[in-house]
N, C-alpha and C positions, 0 to 999 in steps of 0.2 A: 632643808630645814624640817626638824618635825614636827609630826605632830603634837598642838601643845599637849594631848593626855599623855604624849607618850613621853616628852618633855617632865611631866610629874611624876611619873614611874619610875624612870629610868634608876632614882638614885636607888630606888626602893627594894629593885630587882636587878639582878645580875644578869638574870636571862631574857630582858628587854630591853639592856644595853644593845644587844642586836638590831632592835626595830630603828631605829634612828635613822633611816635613812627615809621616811614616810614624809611626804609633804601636804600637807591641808591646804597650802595655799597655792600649789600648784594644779591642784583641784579646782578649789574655787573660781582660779581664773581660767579655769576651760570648761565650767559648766553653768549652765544660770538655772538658779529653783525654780520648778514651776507647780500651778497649780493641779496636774494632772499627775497621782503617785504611780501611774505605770508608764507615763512617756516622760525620757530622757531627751534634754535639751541641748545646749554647745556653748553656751557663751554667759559670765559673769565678771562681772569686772571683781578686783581683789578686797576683800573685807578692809575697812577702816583700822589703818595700824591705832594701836593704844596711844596715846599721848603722851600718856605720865599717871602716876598712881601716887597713893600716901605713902611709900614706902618703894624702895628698889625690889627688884624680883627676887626671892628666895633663891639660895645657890641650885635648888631641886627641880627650879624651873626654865633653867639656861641648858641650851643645846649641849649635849656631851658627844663630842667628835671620838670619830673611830681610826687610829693611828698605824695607817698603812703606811709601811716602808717602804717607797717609790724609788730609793736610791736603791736596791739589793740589786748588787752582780753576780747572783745566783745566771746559771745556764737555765734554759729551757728543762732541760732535760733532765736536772738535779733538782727541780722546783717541785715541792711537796702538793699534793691535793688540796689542802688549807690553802696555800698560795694560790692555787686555780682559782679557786670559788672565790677567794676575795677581790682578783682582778674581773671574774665573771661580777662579781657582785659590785664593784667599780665602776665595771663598764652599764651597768645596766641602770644604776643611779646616774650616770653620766648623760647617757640616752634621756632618761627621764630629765633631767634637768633641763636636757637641750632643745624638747619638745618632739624629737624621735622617737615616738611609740612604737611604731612597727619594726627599730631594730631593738630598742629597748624590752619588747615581745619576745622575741627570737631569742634572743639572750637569755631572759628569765625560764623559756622552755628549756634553752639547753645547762641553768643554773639550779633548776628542779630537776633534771635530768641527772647530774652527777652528784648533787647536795639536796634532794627532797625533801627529807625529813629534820631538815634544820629551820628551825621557826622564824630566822631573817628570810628565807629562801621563801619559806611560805609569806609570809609577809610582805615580801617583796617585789611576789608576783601578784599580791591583792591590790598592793599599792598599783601596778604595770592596769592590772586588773578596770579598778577605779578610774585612773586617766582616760581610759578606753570607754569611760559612762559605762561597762559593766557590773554596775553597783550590785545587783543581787548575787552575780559570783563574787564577788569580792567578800563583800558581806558573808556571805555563805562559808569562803576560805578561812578568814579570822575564826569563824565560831565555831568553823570545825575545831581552828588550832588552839584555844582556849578551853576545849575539852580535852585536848591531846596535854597541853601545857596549862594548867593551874594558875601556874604562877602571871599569866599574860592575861586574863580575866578584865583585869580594871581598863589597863590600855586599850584592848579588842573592843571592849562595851564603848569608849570612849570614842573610838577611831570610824566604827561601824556606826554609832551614832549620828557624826558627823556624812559619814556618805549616805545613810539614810534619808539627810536631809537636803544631800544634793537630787536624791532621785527622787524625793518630791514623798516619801512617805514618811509624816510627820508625827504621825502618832506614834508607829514602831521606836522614828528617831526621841522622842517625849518619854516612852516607856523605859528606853536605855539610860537615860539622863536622868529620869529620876530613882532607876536602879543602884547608879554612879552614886546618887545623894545619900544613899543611907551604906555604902558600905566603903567610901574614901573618906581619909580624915580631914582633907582638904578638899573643899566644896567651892571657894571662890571661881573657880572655872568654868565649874560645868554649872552652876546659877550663874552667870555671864551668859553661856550660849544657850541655857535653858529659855534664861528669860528674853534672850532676843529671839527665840524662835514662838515663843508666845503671843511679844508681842508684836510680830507681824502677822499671827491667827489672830490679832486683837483680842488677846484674853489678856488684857494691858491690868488689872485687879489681882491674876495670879502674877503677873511677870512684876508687879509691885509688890509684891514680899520676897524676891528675888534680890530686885534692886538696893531693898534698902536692908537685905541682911549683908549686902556689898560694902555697904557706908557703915553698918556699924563694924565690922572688921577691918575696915581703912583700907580696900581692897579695889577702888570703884576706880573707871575710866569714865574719861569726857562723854561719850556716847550714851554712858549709864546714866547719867547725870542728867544730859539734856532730856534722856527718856523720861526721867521724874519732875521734870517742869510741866506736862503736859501728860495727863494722866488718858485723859476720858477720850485723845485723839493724837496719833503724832505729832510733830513740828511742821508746817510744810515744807519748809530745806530739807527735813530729814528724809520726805518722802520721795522725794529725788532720787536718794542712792537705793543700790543693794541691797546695803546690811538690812532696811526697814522694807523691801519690796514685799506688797501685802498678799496674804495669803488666805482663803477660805473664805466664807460670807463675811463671816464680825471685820475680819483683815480688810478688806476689802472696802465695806460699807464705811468702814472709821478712814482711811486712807480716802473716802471720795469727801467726807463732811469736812476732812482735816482742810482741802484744797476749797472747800466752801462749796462742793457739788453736791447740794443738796437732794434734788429734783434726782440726779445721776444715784446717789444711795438710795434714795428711796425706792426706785425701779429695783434695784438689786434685789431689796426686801419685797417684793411684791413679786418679781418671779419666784423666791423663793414660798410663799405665800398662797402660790397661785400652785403650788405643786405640791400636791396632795400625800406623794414620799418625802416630803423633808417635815421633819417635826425641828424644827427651833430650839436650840439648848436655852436655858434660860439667860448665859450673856448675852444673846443673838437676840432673844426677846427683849431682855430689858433694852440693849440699844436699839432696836425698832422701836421701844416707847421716845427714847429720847427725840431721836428722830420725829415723831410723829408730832410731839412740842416745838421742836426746833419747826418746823416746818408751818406749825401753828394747825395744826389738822386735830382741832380737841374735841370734834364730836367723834373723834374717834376712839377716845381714851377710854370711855366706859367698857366699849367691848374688851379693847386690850387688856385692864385693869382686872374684869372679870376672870380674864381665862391667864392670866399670870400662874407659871409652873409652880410648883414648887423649889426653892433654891433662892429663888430669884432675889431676895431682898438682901444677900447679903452685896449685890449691885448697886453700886452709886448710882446707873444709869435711871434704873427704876425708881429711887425715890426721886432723882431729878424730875422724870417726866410724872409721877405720881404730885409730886411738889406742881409741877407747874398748871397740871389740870383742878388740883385744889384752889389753886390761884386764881384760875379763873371763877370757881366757882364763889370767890368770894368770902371763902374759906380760908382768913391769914393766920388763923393761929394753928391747925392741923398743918395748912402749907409748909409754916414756917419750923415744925417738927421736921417735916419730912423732906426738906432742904434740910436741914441740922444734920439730919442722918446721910444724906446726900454726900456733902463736904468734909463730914467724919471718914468716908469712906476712899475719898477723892477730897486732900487739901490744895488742889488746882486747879478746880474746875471755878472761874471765875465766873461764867453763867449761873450757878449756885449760888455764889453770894451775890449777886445782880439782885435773881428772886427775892433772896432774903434778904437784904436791905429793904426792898420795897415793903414785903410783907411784914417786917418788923415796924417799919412806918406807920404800917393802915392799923396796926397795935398798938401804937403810942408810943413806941419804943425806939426814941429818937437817936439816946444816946450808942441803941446797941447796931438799931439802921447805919449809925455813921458808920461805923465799926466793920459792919459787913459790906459795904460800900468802897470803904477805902479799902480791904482787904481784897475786893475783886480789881481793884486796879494796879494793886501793888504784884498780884497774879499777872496781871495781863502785860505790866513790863518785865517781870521774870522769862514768858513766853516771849516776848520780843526779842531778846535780848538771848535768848535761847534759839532761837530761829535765824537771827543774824548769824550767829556761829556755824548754825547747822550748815547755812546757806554761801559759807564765805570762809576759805581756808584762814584767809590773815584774823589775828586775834590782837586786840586791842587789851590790855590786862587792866588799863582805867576801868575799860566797862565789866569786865570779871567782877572787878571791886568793886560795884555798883552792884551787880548780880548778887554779891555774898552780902551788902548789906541790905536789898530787899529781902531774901531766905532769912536773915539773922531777924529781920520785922514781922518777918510771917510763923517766927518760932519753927524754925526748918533747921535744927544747929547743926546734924551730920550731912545734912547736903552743901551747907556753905561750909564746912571744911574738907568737905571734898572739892570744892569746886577753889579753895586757896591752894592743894595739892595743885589742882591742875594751872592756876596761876604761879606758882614755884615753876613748874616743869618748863611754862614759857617763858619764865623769867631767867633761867639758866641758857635757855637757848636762847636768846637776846640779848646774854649778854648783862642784865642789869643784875643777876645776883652771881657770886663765885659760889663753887663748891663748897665749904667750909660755912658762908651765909645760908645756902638753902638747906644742908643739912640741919641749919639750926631750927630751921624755920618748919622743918617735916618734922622735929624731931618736937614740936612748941604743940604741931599740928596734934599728931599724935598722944600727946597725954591731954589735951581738950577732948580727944572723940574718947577717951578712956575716961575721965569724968565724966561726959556726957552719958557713956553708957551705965553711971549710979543714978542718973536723976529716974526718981518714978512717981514722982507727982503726976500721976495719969489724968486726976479730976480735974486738975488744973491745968492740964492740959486740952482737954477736952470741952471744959467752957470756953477757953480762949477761940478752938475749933470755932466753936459752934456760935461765934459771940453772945455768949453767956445763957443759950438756951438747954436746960439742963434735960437730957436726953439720956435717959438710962441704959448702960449697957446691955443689950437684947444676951438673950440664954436660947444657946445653942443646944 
């Protein structure tokens, strides 16, 4: 199978019809990420297949097979060059498929040997390459052949992206991906693995403008979805698998709070702390403030508060822990600002309206306290209900229907028609809708999220956010 970049090219280009023999997933499941970008690992189990989308896949993103005539009663001997190379190139995808690297090796040497400078051949032996955890030749082969070939640019960056992130260099693989973003005209892909590689560095604030430019295109899968029930932490089913295995400090510290290791992140943040070369980017700070609330550790907040980077506010995290130390001081009507800001930033962070429920209370503000109260509970069975899923193959589609009309309460309208996509997809396979039914029902879907994307009643939007506290847009 290929790879999916190379899956979107292919229609695009004639001369990356050739790459199509490249597998991602055969990758995946023989290498597992790790936190060290110079040492190569062995073992991953396979990426989480898609579910179902608002939409069937574009003709441009389905496999296009390569039609070798295996019936030819050509001789040996009368068999043209082109005919060599394609049974060498056969057999070497053959090899690969079968988990024979070392004839699959042999092969591609002697298919670069008589075919070198044909860009399947190169490609071929990146992919042979790649299996073999030789990610930086590989890597290295593509980018030579994207200066030799032009036309193979989009695929190379895409492809090279992905084994960048098998051999654990993250940033390179971040820098490729968001090269991809400004020069493909289809971005749904590479914002899927962009945002799932963020957010396992826990930079979960940038991988949310990722996800929800998914939903406004009608583009999004179950995984994406469950990631936007749970902003400021994963799901803990989620953190089970793979696809969300945490990576770097933020990754890491959010993956121990997720599991409720408090005491365990906190340590994390204190070696880091305690090590006079690591300066804290300011999500890593802001989540050490949250932390440091959640933990209830608020004679410590002043210092934290003091040396706050710069950057930092445009973090939910920060005005939570900012919010919660106002709290104690007593302070409910600044508290209750800087929770507003908190929840504008992060609409699932149910500890946020906790706060401010309370804080809106000790203001008299009885009616807008309920408001932020029920709001954090109508949050916290969103995550439930999100977590069960994560946690447990079988899908119940009652509770889906429960889930899309909590979102529809929480004023969340492209996430609950995403999440009716993905109730259509198990409704087909169940058996409880026909084809001809769910087509109606994607097709019902689909001009709701196209209305949806006219609504811009932003202010009203925003009070609803904040229940009713009116928090002016900060200038950037």
């Amino acid at each position: 199978m290929p790879s999916p970049f190379l899956r979107c090219v292919m229609m695009a280009s004639a001369t990356l019809v050739c790459l199509c023999g490249c597998s991602r997933e055969a990758i995946v499941d023989k290498t597992r990420l790790n936190d060290n970008p110079g040492q190569e690992t062995s073992e991953l189990s396979p990426v989480v297949t898609p579910v179902g989308t608002l939409e069937d896949p574009p003709p441009d993103s389905r496999t296009l097979a390569v039609d070798h005539d295996s019936s030819s009663t050509e001789s040996m001997e009368q068999a043209s060059p082109v005919t060599d190379t394609d049974k060498l190139q056969a057999d070497t995808m053959a090899a690969l498929d079968s988990g024979d690297l070392d004839n699959a090796f042999e092969l591609a040497r002697e298919l670069r040997r008589v075919d070198g400078q044909n860009p399947q051949t190169i490609f071929l032996m990146a992919r042979v390459l790649a299996e073999k955890h030789r990610f930086r030749q590989a890597v290295k082969m593509l980018d030579d052949l994207a200066v030799e070939f032009p036309d193979t640019h989009l695929a190379v960056l895409g492809q090279t992206a992905e084994w960048l992130v098998f051999q654990g260099d993250w940033k390179a693989a971040e820098e490729r991906y968001r090269i991809l973003n400004n020069l493909a005209d289809e971005t749904s892909l590479i914002d899927r693995l962009l945002s799932r590689l963020l957010m396992r560095q826990g930079r979960r604030v940038e991988a949310n403008v990722l996800l929800r430019r998914l939903c406004r295109v009608g583009n999004v899968e179950e995984m994406d979805l469950r990631s936007l029930l749970s902003l400021a932490c994963p799901l803990p089913g989620d953190t089970a698998t793979d696809a969300f295995e945490p990576i770097g400090l933020e990754g890491t510290a959010r993956h121990a709070i997720s599991l409720g290791l408090l005491a365990e992140a906190a340590e994390i943040f204190q070696r880091s702390v305690n090590d006079s070369s690591v300066v804290l980017r300011p999500g890593e700070y802001a989540l050490h403030g949250r932390l440091l609330a959640l933990l209830e550790q608020f004679e410590r907040l002043p210092e934290w508060i003091s040396g706050a980077p710069d950057g930092i506010q445009q973090y939910s995290d920060y005005w939570f822990a900012l919010g919660a130390y106002q709290m104690q001081q007593a302070d409910f009507t600044t508290a209750a600002e800087s929770l507003a800001r908190a929840v504008l930033r992060d609409q699932t962070d149910f500890q946020a309206y906790k706060m401010l429920g309370y804080a809106l209370n000790q203001m008299g503000k009885s009616e807008q306290a309920k408001a932020a109260i029920e709001r954090a509970g109508f949050i916290e069975q969103t995550r439930n209900l999100g977590n069960e899923m994560a946690s447990n193959p079988q899908r119940d589609v009652r509770k889906i229907s429960v889930l899309i009309e909590l979102l529809e309460r929480l004023q969340r309208p492209l996430e609950a028609l995403g999440w009716r996509g993905i109730q259509v997809a198990y409704g087909r396979a169940n058996a409880m809708l026909d084809e001809a039914a769910a087509r109606n029902v994607l097709q019902l879907i689909n001009q709701k999220r196209i209305a949806q994307l006219g609504e811009t009643d932003a202010a009203a939007k925003r009070l609803f956010v904040t229940c009713g506290i009116d928090v002016p847009p900060e200038t950037r």
